[in-house]
mmCIF file of the C-alpha atoms, coordinates in Angstrom:
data_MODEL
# 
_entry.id   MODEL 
# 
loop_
_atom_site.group_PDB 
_atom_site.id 
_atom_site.type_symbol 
_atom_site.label_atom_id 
_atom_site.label_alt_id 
_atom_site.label_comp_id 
_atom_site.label_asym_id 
_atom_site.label_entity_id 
_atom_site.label_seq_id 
_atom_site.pdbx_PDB_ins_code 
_atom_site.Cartn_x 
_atom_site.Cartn_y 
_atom_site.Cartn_z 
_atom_site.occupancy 
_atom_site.B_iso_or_equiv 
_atom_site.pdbx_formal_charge 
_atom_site.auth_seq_id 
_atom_site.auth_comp_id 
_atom_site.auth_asym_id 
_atom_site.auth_atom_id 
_atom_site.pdbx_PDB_model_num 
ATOM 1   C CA . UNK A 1 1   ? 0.000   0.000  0.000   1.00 0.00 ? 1   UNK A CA 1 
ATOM 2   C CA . UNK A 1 2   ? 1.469   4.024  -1.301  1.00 0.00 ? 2   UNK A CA 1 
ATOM 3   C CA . UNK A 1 3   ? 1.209   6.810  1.039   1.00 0.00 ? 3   UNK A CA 1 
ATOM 4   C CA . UNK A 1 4   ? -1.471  8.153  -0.825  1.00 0.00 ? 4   UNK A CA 1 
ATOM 5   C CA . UNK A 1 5   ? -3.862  4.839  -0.429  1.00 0.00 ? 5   UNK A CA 1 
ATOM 6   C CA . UNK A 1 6   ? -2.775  5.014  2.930   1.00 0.00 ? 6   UNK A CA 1 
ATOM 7   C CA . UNK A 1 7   ? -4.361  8.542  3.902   1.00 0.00 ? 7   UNK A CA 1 
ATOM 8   C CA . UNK A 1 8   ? -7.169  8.166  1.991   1.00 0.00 ? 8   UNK A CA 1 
ATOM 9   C CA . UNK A 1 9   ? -8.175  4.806  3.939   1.00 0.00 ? 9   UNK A CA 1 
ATOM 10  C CA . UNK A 1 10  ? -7.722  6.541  7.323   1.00 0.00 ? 10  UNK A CA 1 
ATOM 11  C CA . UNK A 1 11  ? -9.678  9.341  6.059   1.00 0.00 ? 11  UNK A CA 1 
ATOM 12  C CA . UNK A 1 12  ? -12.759 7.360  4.858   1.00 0.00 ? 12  UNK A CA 1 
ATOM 13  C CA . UNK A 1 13  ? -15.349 6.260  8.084   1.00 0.00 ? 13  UNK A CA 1 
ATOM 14  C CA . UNK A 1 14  ? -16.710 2.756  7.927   1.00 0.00 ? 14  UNK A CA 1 
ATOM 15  C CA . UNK A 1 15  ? -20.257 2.954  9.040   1.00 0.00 ? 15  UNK A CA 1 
ATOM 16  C CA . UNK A 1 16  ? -21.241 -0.444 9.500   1.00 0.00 ? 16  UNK A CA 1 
ATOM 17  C CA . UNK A 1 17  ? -24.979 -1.258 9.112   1.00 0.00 ? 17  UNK A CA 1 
ATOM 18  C CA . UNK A 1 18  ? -25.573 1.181  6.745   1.00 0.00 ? 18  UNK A CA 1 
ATOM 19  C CA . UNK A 1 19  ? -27.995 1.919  5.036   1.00 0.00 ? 19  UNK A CA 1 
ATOM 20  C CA . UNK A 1 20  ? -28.870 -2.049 5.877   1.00 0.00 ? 20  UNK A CA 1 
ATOM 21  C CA . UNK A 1 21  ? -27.974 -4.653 8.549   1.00 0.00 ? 21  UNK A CA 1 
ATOM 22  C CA . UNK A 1 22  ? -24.726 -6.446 7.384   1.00 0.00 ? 22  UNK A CA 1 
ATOM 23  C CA . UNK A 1 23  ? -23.434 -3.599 4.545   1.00 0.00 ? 23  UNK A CA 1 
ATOM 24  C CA . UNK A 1 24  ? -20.776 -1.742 6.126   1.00 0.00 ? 24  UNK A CA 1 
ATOM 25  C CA . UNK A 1 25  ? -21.061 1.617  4.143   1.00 0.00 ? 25  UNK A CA 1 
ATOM 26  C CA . UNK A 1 26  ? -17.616 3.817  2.857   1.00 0.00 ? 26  UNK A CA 1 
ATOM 27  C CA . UNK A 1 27  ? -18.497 7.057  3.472   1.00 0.00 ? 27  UNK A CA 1 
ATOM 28  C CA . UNK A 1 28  ? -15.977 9.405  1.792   1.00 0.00 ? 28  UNK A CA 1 
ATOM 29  C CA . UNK A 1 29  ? -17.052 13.184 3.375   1.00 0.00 ? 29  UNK A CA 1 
ATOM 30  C CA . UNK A 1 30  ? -14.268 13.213 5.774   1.00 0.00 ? 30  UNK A CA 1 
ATOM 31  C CA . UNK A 1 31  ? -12.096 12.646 2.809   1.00 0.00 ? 31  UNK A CA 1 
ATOM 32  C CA . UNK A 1 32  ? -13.897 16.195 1.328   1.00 0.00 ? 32  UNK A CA 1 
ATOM 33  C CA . UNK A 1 33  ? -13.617 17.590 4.442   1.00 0.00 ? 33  UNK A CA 1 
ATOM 34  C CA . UNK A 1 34  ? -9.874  17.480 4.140   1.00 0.00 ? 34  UNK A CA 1 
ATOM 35  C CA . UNK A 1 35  ? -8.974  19.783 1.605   1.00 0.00 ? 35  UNK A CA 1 
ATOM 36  C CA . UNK A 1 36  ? -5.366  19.081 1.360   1.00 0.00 ? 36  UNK A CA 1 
ATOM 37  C CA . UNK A 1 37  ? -6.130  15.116 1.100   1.00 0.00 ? 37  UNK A CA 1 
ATOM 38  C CA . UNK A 1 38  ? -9.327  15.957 -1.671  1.00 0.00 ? 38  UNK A CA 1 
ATOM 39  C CA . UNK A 1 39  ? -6.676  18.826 -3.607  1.00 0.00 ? 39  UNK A CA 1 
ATOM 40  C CA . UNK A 1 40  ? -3.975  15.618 -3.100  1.00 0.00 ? 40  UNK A CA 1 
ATOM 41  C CA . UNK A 1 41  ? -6.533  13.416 -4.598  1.00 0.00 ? 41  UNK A CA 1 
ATOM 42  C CA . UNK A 1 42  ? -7.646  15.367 -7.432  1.00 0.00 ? 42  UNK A CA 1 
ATOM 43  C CA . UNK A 1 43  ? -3.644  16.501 -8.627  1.00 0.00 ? 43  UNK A CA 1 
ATOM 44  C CA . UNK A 1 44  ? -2.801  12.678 -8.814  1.00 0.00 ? 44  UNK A CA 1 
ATOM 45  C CA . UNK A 1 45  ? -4.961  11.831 -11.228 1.00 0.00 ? 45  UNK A CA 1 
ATOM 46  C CA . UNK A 1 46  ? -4.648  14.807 -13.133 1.00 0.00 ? 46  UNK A CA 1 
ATOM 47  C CA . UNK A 1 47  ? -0.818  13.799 -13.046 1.00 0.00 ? 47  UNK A CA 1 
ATOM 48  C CA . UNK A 1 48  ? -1.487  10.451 -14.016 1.00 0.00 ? 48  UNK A CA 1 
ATOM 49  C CA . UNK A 1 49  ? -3.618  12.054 -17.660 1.00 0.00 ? 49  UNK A CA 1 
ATOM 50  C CA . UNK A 1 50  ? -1.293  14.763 -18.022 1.00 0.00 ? 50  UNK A CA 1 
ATOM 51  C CA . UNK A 1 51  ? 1.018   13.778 -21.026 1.00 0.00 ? 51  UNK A CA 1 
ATOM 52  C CA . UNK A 1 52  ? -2.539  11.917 -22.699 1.00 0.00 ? 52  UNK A CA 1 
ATOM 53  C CA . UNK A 1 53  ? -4.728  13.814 -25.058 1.00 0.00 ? 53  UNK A CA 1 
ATOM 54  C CA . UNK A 1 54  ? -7.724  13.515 -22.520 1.00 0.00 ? 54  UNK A CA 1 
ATOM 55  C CA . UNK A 1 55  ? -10.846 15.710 -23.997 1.00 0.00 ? 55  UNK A CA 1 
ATOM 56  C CA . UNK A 1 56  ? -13.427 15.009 -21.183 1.00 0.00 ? 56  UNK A CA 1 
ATOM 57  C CA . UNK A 1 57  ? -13.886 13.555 -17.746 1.00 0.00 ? 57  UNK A CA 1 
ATOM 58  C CA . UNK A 1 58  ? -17.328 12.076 -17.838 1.00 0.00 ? 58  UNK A CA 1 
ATOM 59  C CA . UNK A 1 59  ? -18.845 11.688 -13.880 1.00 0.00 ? 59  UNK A CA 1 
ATOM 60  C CA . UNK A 1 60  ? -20.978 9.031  -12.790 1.00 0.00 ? 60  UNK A CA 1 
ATOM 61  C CA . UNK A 1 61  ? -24.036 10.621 -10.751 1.00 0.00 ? 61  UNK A CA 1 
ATOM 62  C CA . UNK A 1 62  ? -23.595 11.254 -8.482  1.00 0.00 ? 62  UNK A CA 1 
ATOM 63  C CA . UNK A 1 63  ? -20.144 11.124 -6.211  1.00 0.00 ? 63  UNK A CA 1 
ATOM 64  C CA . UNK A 1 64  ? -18.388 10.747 -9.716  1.00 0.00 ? 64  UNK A CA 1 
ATOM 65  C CA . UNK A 1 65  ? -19.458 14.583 -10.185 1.00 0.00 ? 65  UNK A CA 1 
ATOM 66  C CA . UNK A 1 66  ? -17.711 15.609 -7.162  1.00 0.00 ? 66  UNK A CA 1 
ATOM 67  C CA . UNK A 1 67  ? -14.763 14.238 -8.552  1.00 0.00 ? 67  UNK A CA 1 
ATOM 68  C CA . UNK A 1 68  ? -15.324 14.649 -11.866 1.00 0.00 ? 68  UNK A CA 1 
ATOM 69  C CA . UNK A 1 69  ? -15.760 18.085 -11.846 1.00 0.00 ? 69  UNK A CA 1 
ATOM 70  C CA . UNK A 1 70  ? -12.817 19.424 -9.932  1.00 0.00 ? 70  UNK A CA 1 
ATOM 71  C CA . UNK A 1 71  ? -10.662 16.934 -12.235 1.00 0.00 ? 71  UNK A CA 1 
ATOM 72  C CA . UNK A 1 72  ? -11.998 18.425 -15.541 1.00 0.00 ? 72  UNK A CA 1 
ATOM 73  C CA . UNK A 1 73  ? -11.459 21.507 -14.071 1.00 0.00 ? 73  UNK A CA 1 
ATOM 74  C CA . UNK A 1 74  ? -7.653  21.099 -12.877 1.00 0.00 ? 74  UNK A CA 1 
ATOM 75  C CA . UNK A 1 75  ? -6.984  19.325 -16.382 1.00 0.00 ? 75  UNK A CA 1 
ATOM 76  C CA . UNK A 1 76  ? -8.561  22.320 -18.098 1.00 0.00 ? 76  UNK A CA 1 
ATOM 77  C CA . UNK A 1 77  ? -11.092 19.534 -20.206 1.00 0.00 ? 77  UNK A CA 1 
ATOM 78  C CA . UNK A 1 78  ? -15.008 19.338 -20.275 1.00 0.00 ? 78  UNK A CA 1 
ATOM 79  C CA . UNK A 1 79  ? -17.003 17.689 -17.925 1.00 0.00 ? 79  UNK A CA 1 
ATOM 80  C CA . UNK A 1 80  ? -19.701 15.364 -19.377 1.00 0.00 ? 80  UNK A CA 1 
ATOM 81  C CA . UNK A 1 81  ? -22.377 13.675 -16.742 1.00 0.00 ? 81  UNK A CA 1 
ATOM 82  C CA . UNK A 1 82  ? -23.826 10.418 -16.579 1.00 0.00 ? 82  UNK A CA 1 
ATOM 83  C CA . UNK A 1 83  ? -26.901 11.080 -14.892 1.00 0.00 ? 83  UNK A CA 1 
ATOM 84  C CA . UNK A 1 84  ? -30.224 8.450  -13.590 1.00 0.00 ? 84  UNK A CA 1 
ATOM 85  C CA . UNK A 1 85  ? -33.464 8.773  -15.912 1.00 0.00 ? 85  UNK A CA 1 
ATOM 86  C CA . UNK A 1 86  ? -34.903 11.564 -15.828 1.00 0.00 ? 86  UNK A CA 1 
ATOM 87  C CA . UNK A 1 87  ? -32.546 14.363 -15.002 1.00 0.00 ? 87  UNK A CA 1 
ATOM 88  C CA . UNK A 1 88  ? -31.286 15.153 -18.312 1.00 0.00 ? 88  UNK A CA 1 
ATOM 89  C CA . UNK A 1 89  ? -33.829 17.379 -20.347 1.00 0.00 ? 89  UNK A CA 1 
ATOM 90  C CA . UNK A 1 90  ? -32.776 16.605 -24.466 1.00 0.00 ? 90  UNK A CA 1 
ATOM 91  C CA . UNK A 1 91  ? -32.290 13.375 -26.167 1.00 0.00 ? 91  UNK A CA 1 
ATOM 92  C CA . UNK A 1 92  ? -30.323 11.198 -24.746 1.00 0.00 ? 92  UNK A CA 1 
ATOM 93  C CA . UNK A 1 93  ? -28.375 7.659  -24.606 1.00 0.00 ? 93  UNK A CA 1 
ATOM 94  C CA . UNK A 1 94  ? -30.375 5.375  -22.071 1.00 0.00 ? 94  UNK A CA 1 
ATOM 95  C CA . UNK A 1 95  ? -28.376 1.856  -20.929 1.00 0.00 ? 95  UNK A CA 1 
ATOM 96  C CA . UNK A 1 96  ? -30.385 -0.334 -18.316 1.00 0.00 ? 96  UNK A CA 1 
ATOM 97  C CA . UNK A 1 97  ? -27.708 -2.777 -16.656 1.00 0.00 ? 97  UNK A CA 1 
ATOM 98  C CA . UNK A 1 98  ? -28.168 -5.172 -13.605 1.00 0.00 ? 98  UNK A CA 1 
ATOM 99  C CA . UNK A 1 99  ? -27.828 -4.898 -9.849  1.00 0.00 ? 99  UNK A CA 1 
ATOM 100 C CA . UNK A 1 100 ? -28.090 -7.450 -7.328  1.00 0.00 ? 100 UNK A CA 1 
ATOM 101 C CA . UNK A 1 101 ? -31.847 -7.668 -7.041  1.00 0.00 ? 101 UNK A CA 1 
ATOM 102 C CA . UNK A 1 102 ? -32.896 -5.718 -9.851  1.00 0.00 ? 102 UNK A CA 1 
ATOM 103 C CA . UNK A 1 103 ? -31.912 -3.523 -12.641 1.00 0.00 ? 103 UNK A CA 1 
ATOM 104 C CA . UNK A 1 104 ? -30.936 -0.065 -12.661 1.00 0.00 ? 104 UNK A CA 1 
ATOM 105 C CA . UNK A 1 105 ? -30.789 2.402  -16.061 1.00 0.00 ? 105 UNK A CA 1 
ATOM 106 C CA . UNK A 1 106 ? -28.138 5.600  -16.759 1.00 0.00 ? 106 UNK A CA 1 
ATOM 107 C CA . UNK A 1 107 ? -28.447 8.258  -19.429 1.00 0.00 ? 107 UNK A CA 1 
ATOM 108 C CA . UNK A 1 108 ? -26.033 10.410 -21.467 1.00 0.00 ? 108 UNK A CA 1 
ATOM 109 C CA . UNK A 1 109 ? -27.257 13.720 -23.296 1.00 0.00 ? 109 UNK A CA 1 
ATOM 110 C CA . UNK A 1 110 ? -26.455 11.992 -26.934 1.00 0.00 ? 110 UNK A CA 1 
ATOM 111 C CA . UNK A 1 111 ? -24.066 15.135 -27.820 1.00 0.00 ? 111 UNK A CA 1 
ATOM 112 C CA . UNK A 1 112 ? -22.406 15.487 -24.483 1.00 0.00 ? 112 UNK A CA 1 
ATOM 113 C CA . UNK A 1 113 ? -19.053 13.827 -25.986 1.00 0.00 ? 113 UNK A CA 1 
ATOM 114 C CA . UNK A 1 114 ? -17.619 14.540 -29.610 1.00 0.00 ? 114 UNK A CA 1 
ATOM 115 C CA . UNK A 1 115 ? -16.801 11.374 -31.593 1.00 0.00 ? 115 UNK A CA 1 
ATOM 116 C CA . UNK A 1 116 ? -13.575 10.266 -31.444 1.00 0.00 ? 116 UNK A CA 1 
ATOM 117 C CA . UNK A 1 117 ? -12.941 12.010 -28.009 1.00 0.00 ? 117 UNK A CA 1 
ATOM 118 C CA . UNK A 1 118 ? -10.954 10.441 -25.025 1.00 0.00 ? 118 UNK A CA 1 
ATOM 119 C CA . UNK A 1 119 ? -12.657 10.160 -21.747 1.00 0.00 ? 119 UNK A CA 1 
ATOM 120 C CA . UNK A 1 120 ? -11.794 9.317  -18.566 1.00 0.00 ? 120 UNK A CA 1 
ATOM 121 C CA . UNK A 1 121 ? -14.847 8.115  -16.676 1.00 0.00 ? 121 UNK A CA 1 
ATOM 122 C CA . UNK A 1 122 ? -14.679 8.674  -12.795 1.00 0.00 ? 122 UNK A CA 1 
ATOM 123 C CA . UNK A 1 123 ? -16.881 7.305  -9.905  1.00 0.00 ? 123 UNK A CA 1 
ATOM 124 C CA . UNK A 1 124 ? -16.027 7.334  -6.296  1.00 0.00 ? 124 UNK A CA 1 
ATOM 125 C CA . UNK A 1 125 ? -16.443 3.447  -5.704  1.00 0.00 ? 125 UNK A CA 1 
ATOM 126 C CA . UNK A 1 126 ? -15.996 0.371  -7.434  1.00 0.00 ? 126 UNK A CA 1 
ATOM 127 C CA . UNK A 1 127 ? -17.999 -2.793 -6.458  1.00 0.00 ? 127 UNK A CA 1 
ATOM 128 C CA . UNK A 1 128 ? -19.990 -4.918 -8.742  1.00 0.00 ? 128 UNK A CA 1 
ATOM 129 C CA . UNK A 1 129 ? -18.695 -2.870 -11.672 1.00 0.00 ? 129 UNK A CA 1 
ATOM 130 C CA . UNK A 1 130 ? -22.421 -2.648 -13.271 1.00 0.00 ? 130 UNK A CA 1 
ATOM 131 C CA . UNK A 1 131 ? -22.822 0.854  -13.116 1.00 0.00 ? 131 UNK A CA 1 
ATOM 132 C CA . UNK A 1 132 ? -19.506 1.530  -14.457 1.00 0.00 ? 132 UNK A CA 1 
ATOM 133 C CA . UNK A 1 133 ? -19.903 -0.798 -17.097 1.00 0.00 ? 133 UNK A CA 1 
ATOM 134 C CA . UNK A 1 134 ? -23.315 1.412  -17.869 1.00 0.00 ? 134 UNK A CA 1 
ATOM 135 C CA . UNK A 1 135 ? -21.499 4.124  -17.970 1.00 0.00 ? 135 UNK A CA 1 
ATOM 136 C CA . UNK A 1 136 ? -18.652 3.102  -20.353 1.00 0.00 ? 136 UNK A CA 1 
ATOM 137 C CA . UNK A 1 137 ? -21.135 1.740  -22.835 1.00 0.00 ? 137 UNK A CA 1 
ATOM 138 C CA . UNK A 1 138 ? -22.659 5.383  -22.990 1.00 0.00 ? 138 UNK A CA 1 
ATOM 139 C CA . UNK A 1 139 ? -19.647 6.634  -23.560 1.00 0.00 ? 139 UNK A CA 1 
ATOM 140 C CA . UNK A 1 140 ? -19.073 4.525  -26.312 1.00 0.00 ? 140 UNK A CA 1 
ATOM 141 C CA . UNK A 1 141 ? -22.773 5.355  -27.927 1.00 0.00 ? 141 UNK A CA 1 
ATOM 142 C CA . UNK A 1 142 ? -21.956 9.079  -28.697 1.00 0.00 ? 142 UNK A CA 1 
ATOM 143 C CA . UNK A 1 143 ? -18.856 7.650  -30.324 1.00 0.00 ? 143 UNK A CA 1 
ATOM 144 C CA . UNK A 1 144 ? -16.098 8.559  -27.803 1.00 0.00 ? 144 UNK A CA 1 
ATOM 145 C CA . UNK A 1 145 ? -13.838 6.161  -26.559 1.00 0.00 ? 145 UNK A CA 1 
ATOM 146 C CA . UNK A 1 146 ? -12.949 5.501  -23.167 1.00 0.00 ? 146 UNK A CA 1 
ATOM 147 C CA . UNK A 1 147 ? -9.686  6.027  -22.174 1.00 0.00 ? 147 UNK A CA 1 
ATOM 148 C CA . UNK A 1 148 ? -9.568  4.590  -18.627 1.00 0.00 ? 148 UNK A CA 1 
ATOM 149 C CA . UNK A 1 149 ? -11.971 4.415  -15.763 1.00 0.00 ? 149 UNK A CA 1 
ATOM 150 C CA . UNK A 1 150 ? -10.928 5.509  -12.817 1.00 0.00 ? 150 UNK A CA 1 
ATOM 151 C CA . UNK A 1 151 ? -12.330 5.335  -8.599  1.00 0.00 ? 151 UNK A CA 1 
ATOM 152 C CA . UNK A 1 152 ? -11.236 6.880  -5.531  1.00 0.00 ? 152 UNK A CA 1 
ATOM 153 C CA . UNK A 1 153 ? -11.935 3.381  -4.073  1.00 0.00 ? 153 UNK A CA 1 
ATOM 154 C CA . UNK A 1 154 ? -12.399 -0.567 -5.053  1.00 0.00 ? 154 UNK A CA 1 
ATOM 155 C CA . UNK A 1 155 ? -14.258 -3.319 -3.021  1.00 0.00 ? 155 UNK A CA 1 
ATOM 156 C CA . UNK A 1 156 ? -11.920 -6.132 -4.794  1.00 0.00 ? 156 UNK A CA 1 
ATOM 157 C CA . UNK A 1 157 ? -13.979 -9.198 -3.041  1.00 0.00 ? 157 UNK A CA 1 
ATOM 158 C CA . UNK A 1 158 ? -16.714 -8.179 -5.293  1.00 0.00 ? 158 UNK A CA 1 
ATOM 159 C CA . UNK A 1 159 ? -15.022 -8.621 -8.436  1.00 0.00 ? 159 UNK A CA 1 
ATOM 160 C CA . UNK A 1 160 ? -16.256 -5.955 -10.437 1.00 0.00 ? 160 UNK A CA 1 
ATOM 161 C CA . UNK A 1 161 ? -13.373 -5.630 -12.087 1.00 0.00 ? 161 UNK A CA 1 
ATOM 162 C CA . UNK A 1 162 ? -14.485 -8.782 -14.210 1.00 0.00 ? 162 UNK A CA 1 
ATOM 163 C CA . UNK A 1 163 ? -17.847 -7.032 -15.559 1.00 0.00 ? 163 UNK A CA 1 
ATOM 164 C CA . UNK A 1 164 ? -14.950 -4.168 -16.981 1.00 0.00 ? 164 UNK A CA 1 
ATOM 165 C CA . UNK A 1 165 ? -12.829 -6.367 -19.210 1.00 0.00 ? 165 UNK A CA 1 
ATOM 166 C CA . UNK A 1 166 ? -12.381 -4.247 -22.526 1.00 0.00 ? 166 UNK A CA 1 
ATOM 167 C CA . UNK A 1 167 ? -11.801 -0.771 -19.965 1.00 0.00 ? 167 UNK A CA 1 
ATOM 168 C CA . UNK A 1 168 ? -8.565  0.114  -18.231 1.00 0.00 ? 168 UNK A CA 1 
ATOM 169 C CA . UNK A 1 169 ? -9.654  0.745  -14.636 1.00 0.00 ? 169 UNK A CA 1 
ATOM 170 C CA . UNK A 1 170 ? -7.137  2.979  -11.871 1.00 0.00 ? 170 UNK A CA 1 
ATOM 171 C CA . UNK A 1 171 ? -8.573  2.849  -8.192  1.00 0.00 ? 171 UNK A CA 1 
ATOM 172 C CA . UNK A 1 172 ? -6.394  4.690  -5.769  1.00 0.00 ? 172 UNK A CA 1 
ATOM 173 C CA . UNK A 1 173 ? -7.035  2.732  -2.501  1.00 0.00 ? 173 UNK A CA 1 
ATOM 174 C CA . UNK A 1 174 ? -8.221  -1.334 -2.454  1.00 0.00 ? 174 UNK A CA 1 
ATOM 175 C CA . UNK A 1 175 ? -9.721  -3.129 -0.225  1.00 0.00 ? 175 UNK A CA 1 
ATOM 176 C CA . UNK A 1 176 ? -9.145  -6.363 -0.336  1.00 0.00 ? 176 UNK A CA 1 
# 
C-alpha cells in the first residue's frame, strides 16, 4: 500500500450497518472535508492524464461529479455527466444494466461527448462494476472512446473488475 492509499483509507469512516444490517457503508465526506487530502486526490490523477490527449472527464451521478468536476477543471477539459433517468432534459443515450436484485438504467445527453474524443470516466467506488460498465457503454454510444476508468476506491472481493474487461480501470485505494 502508497502513502497516498494510505491517507485516503484513514480518512474514509466505515459505518457499518448502513444503510442495511450487514453492509458496512464507505463514506468518503471526511475525505472532502480534508482539503489538502481531496486537492492531493484530485492533482494525482490529473498527473497520471497529463502527457494523454484527454478531452473530457465524464462523472458518474452522483459522487463521480464531485470528482469529476474538480478533475476536468484542474486538467482544463469538459465535464460530461452520466446522470439516472430523468434528469437530463434533451435526447439522450439510455443503458439499463443489472444490480443485485434488480436492474438499474443511466443516461447520457447523446451530444455530451464529440466522436472520437478520449474520456476518462470517474466514480467514487468500485464494487460490482455494473454501473460503471453502464457508464462506459454510454460513452461509447456518442462515439467517444474511453480512455480509462478511474475510482477513488475498489471493493476487490466483489469482483467488479471482471464485468470491466475491454476498460482500463485505476482505483487509488483497495480493499481487499
Amino acid at each position: 500500500m502508497n502513502d497516498l492509499e494510505a491517507r485516503i483509507k484513514s480518512a474514509i469512516a466505515d459505518i457499518p450497518d448502513f444503510p442495511e444490517e450487514g453492509i458496512l457503508f464507505r463514506d468518503i465526506t471526511p475525505l472532502l472535508h480534508d482539503h489538502g487530502l481531496y486537492h492531493e486526490v484530485i492533482d494525482h490523477w490529473a498527473q497520471r492524464y497529463r502527457n494523454h490527449d484527454i478531452d473530457y472527464v465524464a462523472g458518474i451521478e452522483s459522487r463521480g461529479f464531485i470528482f469529476g468536476a474538480a478533475l476536468a477543471f484542474h486538467m482544463g477539459v469538459s465535464l460530461a455527466l452520466i446522470r439516472k433517468p430523468g434528469k437530463l432534459p434533451r435526447e439522450t443515450h439510455t443503458v439499463e444494466y443489472e444490480l443485485e436484485y434488480g436492474t438499474d438504467t443511466l443516461e447520457i445527453h447523446r451530444d455530451a461527448l464529440e466522436p472520437g474524443a478520449s474520456v476518462v470516466v470517474i466514480d467514487d467506488l468500485l464494487a460490482t462494476g455494473g454501473t460503471a460498465s453502464a457508464g462506459c457503454t454510454l460513452v461509447e454510444r456518442c462515439g467517444a472512446e474511453v480512455f480509462e476508468l478511474t475510482f477513488l476506491l475498489e471493493l476487490a472481493g466483489l469482483e467488479g473488475r471482471t464485468k470491466l474487461t475491454d476498460w482500463d480501470i485505476h482505483s487509488l485505494a483497495i480493499y481487499e
